[in-house]
C-alpha positions in Angstrom: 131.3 -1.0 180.4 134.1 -2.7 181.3 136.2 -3.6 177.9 139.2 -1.9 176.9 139.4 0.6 174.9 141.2 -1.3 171.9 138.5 -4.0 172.7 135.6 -1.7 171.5 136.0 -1.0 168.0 135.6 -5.3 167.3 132.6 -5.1 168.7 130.1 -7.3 166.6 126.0 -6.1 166.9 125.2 -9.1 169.0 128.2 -7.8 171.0 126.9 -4.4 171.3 123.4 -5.6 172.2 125.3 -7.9 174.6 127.1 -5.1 176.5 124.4 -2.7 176.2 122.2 -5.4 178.3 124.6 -5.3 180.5 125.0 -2.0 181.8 121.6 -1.6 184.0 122.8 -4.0 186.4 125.9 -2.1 187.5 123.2 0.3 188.7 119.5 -1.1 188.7 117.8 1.1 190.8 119.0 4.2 188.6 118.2 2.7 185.7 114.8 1.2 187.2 113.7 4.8 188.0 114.5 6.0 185.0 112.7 3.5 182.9 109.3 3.7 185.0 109.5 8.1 184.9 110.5 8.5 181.7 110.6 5.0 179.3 107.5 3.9 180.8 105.2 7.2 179.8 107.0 7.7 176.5 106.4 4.2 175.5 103.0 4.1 176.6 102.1 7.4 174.9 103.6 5.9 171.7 101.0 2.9 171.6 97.8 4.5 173.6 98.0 7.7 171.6 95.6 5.6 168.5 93.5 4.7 171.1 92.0 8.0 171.5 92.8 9.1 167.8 90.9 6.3 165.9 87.0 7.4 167.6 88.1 10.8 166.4 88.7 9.7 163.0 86.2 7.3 162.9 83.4 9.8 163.9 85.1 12.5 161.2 84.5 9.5 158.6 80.6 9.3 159.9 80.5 12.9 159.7 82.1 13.8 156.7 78.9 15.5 155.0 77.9 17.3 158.3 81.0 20.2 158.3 79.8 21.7 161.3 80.2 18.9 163.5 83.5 17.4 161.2 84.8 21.3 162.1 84.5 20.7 165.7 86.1 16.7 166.0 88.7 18.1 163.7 90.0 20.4 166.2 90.0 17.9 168.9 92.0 15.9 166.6 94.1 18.7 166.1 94.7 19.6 169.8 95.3 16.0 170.8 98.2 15.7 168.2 99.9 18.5 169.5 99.8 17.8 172.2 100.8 13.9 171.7 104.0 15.1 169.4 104.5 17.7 172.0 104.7 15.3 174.9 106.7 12.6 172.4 109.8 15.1 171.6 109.8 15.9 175.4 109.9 12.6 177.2 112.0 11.1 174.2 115.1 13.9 175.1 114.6 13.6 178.6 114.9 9.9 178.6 118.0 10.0 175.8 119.4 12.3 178.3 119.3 9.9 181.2 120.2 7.2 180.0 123.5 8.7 178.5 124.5 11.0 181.1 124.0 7.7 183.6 125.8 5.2 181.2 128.8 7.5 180.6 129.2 7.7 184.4 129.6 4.8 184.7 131.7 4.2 182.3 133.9 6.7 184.2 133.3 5.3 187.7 131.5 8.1 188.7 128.8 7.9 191.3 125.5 7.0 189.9 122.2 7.9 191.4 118.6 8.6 190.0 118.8 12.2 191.8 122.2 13.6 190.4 120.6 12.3 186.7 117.8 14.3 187.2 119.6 17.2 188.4 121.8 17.2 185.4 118.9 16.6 183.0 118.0 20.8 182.6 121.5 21.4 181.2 121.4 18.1 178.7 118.2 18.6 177.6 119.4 22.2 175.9 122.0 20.7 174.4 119.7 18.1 172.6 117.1 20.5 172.0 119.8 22.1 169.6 120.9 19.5 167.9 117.5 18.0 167.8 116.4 21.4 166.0 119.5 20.9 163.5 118.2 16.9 162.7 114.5 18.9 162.2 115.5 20.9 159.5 117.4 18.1 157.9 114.3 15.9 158.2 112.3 18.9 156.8 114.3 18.9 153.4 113.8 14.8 153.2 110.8 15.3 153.5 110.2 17.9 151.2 112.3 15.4 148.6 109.6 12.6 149.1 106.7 14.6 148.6 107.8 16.0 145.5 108.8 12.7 144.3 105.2 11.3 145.6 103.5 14.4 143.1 105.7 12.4 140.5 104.1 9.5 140.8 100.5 10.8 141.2 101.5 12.7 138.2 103.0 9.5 136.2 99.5 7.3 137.3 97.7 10.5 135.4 99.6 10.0 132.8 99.7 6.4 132.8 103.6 6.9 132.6 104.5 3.0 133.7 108.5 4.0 133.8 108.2 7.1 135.5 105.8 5.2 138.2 108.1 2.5 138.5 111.1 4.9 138.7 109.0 7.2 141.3 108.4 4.3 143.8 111.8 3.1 143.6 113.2 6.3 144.6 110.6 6.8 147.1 111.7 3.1 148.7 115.4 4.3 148.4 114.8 7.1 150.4 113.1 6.1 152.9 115.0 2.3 153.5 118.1 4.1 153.6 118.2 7.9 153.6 115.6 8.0 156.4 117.5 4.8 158.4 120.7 6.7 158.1 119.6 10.4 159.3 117.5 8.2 162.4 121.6 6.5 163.1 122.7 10.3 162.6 120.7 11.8 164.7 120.8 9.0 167.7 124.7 9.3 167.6 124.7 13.1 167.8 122.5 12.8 170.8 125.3 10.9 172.2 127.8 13.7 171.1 125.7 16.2 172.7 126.2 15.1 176.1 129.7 13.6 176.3 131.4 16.2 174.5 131.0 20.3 174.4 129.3 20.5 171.0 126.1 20.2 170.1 123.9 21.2 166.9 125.3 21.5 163.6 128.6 20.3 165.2 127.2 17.3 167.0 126.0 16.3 163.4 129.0 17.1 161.9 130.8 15.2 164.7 128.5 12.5 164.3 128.8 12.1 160.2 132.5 11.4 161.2 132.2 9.0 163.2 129.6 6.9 161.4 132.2 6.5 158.5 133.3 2.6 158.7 130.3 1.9 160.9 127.5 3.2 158.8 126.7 -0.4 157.9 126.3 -1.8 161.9 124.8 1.5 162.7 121.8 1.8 160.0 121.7 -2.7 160.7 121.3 -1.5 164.4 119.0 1.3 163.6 116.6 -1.2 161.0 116.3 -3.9 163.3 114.6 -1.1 165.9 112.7 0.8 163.7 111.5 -3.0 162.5 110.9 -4.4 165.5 108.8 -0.8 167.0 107.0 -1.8 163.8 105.9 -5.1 164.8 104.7 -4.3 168.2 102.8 -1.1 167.1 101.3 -3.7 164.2 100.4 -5.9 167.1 99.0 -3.6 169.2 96.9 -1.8 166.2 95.5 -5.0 165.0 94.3 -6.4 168.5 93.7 -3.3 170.9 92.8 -0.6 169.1 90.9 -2.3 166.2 89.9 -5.9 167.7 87.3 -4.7 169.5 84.8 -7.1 167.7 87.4 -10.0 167.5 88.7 -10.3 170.6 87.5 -9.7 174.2 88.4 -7.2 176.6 90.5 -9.6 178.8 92.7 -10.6 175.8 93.0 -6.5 174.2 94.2 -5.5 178.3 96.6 -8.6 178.2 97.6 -7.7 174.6 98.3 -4.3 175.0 99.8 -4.3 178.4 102.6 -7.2 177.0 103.0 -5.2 174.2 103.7 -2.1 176.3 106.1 -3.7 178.5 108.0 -4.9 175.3 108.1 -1.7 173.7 109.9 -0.2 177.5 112.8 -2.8 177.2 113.1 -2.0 173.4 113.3 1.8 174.1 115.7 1.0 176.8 117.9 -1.0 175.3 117.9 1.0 172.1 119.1 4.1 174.8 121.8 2.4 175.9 122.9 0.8 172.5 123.2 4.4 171.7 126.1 4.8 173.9 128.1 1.6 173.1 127.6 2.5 170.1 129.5 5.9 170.2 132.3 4.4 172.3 133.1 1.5 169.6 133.1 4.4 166.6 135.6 6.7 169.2 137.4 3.5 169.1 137.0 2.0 165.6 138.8 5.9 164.6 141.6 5.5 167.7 140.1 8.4 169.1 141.2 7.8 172.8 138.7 8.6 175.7 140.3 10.4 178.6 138.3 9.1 181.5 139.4 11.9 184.0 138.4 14.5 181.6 134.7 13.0 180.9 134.5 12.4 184.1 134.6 16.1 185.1 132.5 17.2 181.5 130.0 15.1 183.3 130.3 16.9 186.7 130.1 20.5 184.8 126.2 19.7 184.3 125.8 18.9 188.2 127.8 22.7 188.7 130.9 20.3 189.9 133.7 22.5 188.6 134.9 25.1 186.3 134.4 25.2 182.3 136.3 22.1 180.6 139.6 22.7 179.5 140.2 22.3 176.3 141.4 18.1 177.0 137.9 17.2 176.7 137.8 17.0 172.9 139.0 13.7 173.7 141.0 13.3 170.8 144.0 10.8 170.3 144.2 10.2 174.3 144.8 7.4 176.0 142.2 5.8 178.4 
């Protein structure tokens, strides 16, 4: 990134995509590693995971009177989404990580190579495991809002209560359009937090809610158009790969699904790095100054570089 401070906070979306598009090529090996050890597999798990799910639910369907058997397919089913959401939360810090350690060095000129990310992984990944426990229990009381408000309606079609229906779905809608859109920017800017500053959890969310204020609308326009787009391919892939199987040949589903794939990578990727811009053009849009010497060495602490950050890295009101 190589705009100006001041520059940053009149960043538009399309400039944001722009400059996030940009970054790999100060450093493509890095970021090509990255992408095919960590994008690659997490995107990949996202689509293939249906693959082996649907038989399972399809044969749990055919089964459905035989419990014995139902018993036994729905503890495969019940392994293999552990272990899928298990594998999802892993590979989906570890690339956030990377990509953010690796873009904030080189927005501070620091040396960037594929090893030292990986090396400083272990020490990111607990930070964002905290936080990411923090943006859990937030989710778990959203979520604990829709279903009670999905009861409402069941309990409204009961009745045949039209208003409260109406009223029940609208809510419902609400939530998830915007509530759900604006935890998902929340949580993705806290991630950022995490790593280039020394708070995480409840603070990076904290740190995070401030910064979103005057960007909310770019940040939950940013966060739509990916959770849209995600939506799109996943359709895609669902309609032709994993349930096509009559309508369309093998030659087309393996074309189909490996496209689909390969968009999904560059989606995730840029997404990533959109993440950082993102926090540097809020830092600026508040005139909270970057010191580049100091990030530079809050980046070397997780490579064991020097001695705990004095207190300059808050980063606040500097000059770059």
């Amino acid at each position: 990134m190589d705009l100006a401070q001041e520059e940053l906070q009149f960043l538009r979306i399309q400039d944001i995509l722009k400059e996030s598009i940009s970054i790999p090529k100060q450093s493509p090996k890095t970021f090509y590693l990255i992408t095919l050890t960590l994008i690659f597999p997490l995107s990949f798990a996202i689509l293939a995971h249906s693959l082996f799910t649907h038989p399972l639910v399809n044969q749990i369907n055919n089964h459905i009177l035989n419990p014995t058997q139902t018993r036994h397919e729905w503890t495969l089913l019940l392994i293999f989404q552990f272990c899928y959401l298990l594998f999802l939360f892993a590979f989906s810090l570890l690339s956030t990580a990377a990509i953010v350690f690796t873009a904030a060095s080189l927005y501070t000129s620091k040396p960037v190579s594929f090893s030292n990310t990986i090396s400083a992984i272990p020490k990111v990944f607990k930070r964002l495991f905290i936080t990411f426990l923090w943006v859990t229990l937030l989710m778990l009381v959203y979520n604990t809002v829709i279903f009670v408000f999905f009861l409402l309606f069941i309990i409204a079609i009961d009745l045949n209560n039209t208003l409260l229906a109406i009223f029940s779905v609208l809510v419902i809608f609400v939530l998830f359009l915007v509530v759900h859109v604006y935890i998902t920017a929340l949580w993705h800017l806290a991630s950022v937090v995490s790593v280039l500053e020394p708070v995480y959890g409840f603070a990076a969310m904290k740190k995070s809610y401030e910064l979103l204020k005057g960007k909310i609308r770019t940040a939950m326009a940013l966060v739509f158009g990916y959770l849209a787009i995600c939506a799109v391919i996943s359709g895609i892939f669902g309609s032709v790969v994993v349930h096509g199987g009559e309508k369309y040949g093998v030659f087309v589903r393996i074309v189909v699904g490996g496209f689909s794939v390969g968009v999904l990578v560059i989606v995730n990727l840029i997404g990533l790095l959109v993440q950082s811009v993102f926090y540097y053009v809020c830092k600026s849009y508040h005139h909270q100054g970057i010191d580049k010497s100091a990030l530079h060495d809050h980046l070397g602490g997780y490579l064991g570089e020097y001695v705990p950050l004095k207190s300059s890295i808050q980063m606040e009101n500097l000059d770059v």
